[in-house]
C-alpha positions in Angstrom: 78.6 -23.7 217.3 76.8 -26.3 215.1 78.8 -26.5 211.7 75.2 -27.6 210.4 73.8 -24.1 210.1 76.7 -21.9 208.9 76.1 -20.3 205.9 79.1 -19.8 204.0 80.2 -16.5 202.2 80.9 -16.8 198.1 80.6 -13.3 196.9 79.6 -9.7 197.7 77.7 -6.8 195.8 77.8 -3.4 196.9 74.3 -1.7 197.1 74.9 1.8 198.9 77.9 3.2 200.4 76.2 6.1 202.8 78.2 8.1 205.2 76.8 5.7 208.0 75.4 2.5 206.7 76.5 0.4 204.0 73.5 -1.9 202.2 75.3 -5.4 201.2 74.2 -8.1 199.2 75.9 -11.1 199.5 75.6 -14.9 198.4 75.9 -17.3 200.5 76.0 -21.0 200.5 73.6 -22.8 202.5 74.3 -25.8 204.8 71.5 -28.0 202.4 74.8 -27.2 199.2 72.2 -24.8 197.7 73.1 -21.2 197.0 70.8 -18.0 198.9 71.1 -14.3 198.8 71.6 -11.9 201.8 70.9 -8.6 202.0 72.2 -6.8 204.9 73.5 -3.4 206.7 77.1 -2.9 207.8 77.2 -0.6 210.6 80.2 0.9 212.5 78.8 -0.1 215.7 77.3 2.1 218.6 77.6 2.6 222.6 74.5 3.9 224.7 75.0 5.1 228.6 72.7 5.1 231.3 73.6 8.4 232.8 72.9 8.0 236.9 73.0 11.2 238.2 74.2 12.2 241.9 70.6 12.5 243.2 69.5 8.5 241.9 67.5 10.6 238.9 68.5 9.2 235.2 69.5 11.9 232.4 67.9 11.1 229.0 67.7 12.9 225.7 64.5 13.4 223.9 65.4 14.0 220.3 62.8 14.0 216.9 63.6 10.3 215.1 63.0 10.9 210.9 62.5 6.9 210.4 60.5 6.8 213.3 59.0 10.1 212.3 58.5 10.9 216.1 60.0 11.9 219.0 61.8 9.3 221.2 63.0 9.3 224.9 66.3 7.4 224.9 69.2 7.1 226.8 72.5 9.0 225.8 74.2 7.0 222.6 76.6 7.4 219.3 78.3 5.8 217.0 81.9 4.4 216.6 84.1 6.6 214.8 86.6 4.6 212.5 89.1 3.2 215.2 87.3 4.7 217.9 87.4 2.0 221.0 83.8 1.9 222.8 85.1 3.1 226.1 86.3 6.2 225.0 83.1 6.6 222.5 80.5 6.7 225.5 82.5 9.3 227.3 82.4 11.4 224.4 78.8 11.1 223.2 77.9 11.9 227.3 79.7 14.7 227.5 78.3 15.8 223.4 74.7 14.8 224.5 74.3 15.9 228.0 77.2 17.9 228.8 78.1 15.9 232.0 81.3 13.8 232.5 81.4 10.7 234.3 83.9 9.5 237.0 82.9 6.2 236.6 81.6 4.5 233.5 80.8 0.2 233.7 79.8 -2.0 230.8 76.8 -3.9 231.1 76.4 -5.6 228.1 76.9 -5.6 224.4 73.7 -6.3 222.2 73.1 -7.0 218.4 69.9 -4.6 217.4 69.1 -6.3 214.3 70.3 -9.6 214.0 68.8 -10.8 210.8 69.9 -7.8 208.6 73.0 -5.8 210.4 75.7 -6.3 211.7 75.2 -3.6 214.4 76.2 -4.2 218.1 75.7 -1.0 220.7 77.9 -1.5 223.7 75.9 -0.6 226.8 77.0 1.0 229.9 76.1 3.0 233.1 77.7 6.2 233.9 77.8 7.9 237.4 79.5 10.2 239.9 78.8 12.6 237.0 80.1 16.0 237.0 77.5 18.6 234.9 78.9 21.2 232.2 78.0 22.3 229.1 76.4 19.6 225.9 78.0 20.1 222.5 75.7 18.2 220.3 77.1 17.4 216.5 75.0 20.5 214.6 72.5 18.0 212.7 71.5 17.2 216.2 68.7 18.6 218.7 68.1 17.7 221.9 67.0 18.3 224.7 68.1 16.4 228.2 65.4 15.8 230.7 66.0 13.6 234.2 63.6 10.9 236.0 63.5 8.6 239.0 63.7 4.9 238.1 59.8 4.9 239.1 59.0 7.2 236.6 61.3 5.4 233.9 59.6 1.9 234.6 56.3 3.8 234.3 57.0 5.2 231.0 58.4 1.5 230.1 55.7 -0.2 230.9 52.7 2.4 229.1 55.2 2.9 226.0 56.1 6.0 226.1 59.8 4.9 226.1 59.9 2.3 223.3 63.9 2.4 222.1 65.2 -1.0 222.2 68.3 0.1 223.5 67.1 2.0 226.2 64.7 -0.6 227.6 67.4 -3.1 227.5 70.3 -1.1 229.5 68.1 0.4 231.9 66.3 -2.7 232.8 70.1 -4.3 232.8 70.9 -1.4 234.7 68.5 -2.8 237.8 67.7 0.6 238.7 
């Protein structure tokens, strides 16, 4: 790394301490000796899974997004719990989201969302030789599972329809 663009922590102020993000403000001291301030979002960290079912069809969830205030078409995903390890994360939010367990999970990547104001990262992976049960979504959550060839995925990619950052990234990683 080039020492000539670290920015250098001096002090912190707590904003907002929510249930799932944290607002920071921090100062900082620039590599030019002068002094800036940082505003940013401390995040648990997520995982997201590209469900692959026995038939070559893709599971995702359609779900109603408040920020967004629409409804999105995104792969399976979930955030860490406090000490939760990311591996044992996506096999839970499958199984919550979709109801199907995976025999074999891969990671693909690991991606930072939104670089210039969280600390976020969503660990990506591809689930298959899936076995179907029963979901158990959280009770804030609704959703319904729906499943598409990879033709009708890259379709839906390329007019829009699916617009979810980390969706487009693992299923294009996912070459399928």
């Amino acid at each position: 790394m080039s020492k000539d663009l670290e920015e250098i922590f001096i002090k912190t102020e707590h904003v907002f301490d929510g249930q799932l993000l944290k607002v920071r403000k921090d100062t900082v001291l620039l590599p030019n000796g002068k002094e800036a301030t940082r505003e940013w979002i401390e995040h648990p960290g997520a995982v997201a899974v590209v469900p692959i079912l026995n038939d070559g069809r893709i599971a995702m969830v359609k779900q109603y997004r408040y920020p967004m205030g629409k409804i999105t078409l995104e792969i399976p995903a979930g955030k860490l719990d406090q000490g939760e390890a990311p591996d044992k994360c996506v096999a839970r939010e499958l199984k919550e989201e979709t109801g199907y367990t995976a025999n074999k999970i891969r990671k693909i990547a690991t991606i930072g969302t939104t670089m210039a104001f969280s600390n976020e990262v969503i660990h990506l992976y591809i689930a298959e030789d899936l076995v179907e049960g029963e979901a158990c979504p959280d009770e804030d959550e609704f959703i319904n599972v729906e499943k598409y060839t990879k033709e009708e995925l890259h379709t839906m990619i390329k007019d829009g329809t699916i617009d979810d950052a980390k969706s487009l990234v693992a299923i294009l990683m996912a070459n399928i």
